[in-house]
MIGU-289556 format. One record per residue (C-alpha): z negated, y, x; residue in three letters. Coordinates in steps of 0.25 Angstrom, whole numbers. Example, Ala and Ser with C-alpha at 12.3 -4.5 7.8 and 13.67 -1.06 7.14 Angstrom:
2
[[-31, -18, 49], 'ALA'] [[-29, -4, 55], 'SER'] 
This chain:
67
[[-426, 545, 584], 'UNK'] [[-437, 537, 579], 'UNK'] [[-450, 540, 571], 'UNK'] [[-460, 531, 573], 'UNK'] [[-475, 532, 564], 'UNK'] [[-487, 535, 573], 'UNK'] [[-498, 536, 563], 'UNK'] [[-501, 542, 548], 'UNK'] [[-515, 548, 546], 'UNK'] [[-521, 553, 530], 'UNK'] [[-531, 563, 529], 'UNK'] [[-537, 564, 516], 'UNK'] [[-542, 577, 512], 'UNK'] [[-555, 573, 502], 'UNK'] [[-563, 583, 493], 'UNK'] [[-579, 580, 483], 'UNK'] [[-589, 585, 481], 'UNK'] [[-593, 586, 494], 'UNK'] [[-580, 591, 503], 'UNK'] [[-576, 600, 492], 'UNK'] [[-567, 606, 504], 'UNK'] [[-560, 592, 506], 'UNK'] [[-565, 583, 517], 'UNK'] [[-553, 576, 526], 'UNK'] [[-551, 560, 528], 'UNK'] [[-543, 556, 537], 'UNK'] [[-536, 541, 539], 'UNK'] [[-526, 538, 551], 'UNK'] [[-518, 527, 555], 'UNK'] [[-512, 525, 542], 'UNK'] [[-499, 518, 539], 'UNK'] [[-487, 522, 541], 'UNK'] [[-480, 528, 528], 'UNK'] [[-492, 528, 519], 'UNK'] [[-489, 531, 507], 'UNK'] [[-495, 543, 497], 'UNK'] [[-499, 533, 488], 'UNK'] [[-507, 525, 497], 'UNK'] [[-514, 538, 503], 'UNK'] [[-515, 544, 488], 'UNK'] [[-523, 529, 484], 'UNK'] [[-531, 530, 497], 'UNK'] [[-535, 543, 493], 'UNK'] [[-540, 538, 481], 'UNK'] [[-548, 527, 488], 'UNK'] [[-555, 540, 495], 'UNK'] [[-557, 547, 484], 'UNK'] [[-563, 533, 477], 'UNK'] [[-573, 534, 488], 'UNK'] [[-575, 545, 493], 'UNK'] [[-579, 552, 479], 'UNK'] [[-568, 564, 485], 'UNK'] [[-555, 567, 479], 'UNK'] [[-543, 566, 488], 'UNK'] [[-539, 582, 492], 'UNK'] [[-526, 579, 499], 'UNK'] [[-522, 566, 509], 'UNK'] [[-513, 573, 521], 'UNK'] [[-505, 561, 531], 'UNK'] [[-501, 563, 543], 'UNK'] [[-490, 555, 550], 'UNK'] [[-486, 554, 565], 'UNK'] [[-475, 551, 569], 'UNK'] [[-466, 550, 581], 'UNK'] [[-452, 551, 584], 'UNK'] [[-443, 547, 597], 'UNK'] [[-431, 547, 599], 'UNK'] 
């Protein structure tokens, strides 16, 4: 049996000022095996720019597997 990587997506939940329920931004066609540390300093970068604080970062893989 073989699993082969079809995609990852991130979707990072972000909450201010002015989403004080969260607001959701999502990213697809990630790499395969990213890390927490590279979503984590990405959801800095957001949080830099956005002016938002990062809520929670949910990833989602896809995978497939044949025998």
């Amino acid at each position: 049996m073989t699993k082969n990587w079809l995609k990852t997506t991130a979707t990072f939940t972000m909450v201010g000022e002015e989403h004080i329920k969260g607001r959701k931004v999502n990213f697809a066609n990630l790499v395969d095996n990213v890390s927490d540390e590279q979503l984590t300093k990405f959801g800095t970068i957001l949080a830099d720019v956005s002016g938002e604080a990062v809520q929670k970062i949910v990833v989602n893989n896809a995978n497939v597997i044949a025998e």
